[in-house]
N, C-alpha and C positions, 0 to 999 in steps of 0.2 A: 504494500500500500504506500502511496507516495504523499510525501505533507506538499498541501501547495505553499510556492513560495509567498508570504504576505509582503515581505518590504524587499525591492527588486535596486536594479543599477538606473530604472528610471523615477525611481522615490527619492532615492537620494540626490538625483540630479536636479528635482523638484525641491526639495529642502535646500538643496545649495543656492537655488535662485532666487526663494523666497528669504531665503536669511541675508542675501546680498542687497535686494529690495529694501528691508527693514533696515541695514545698517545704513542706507543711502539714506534714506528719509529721516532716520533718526540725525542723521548727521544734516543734516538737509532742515531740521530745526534749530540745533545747535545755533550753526549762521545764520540764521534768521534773528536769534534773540541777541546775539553778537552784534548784528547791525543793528538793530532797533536800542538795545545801550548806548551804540557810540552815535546814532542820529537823534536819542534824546539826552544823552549829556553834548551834542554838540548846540542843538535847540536851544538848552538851557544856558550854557556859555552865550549865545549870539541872542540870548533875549525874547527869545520867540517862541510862541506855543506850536508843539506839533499837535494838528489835530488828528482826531480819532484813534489815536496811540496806536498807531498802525503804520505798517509798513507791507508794500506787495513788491511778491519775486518780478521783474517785469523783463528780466533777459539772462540767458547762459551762451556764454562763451567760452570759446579752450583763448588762455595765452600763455606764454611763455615766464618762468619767473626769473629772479635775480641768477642764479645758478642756469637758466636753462631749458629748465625743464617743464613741459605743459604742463598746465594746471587750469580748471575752468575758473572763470571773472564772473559772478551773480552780480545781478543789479536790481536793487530794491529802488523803489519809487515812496515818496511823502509827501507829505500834505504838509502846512503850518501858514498861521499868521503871523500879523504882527499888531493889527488893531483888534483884528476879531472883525473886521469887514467884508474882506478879500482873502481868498484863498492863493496859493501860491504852491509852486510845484517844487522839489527836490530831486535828489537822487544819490545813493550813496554806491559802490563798486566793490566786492569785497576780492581780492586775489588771492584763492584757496581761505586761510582763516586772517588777513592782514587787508587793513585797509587799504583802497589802492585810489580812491577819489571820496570826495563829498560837496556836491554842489547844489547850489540855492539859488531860485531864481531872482534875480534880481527886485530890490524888495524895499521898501525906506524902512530908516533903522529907528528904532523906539526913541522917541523926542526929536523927531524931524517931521518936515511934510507939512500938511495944512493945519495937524495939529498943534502944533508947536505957536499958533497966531494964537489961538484960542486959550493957550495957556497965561499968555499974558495978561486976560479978563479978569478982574478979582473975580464975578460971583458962577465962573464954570467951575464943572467939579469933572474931574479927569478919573476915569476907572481904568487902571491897567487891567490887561489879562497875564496871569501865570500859568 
């Protein structure tokens, strides 16, 4: 009488692809909360609110690094103010786990702009946003 085989050379090949899957994606979060710290401690340095505490993957690319060697460049995209009026666009570039850009679109900076007239009124009252 013969045992059938239960776990074969194509189960394992299936576990090996699913377990390469999960480590991509687990890693694939990793860099994601990696960017989203260093575009809200950059936020908060330059003053400005990032809205919706969010950041999207918005490109993969392979480049080459310091040594060489390919490595894919992710590019998250942001949101943030600086009045709380107008939205504005970002973009941060991560190469492999190191920052490799972080740009804003061009934006007036907190006490500049048409606000700055109004500030000189004794009876306005000026609400930042944090």
């Amino acid at each position: 009488m013969e045992i059938p085989a239960v776990f074969n050379l194509g189960h394992v090949a299936l576990l090996m692809l699913l377990s390469l899957i999960g480590w991509w994606l687990l890693r694939n979060l990793g860099l994601r909360d990696q960017a989203m710290r260093l575009v809200r401690n950059h936020c908060q340095r330059s003053d400005v609110q990032l809205l919706d505490e969010s950041i999207a993957l918005t490109g993969v690319r392979i480049a080459r690094n310091r040594r060489g060697r390919p490595n894919l460049v992710r590019r998250y995209a942001f949101e943030f103010t600086v009045t709380g009026e107008h939205r504005y666009d970002g973009y941060i570039d991560l190469h492999g786990q190191q920052l490799l850009h972080l740009e804003m679109a061009p934006h007036p900076f907190p006490g500049e702009g048409p606000d700055v007239e109004s500030q000189s009124r004794p009876n306005t009252t000026i609400h930042r946003i944090y």
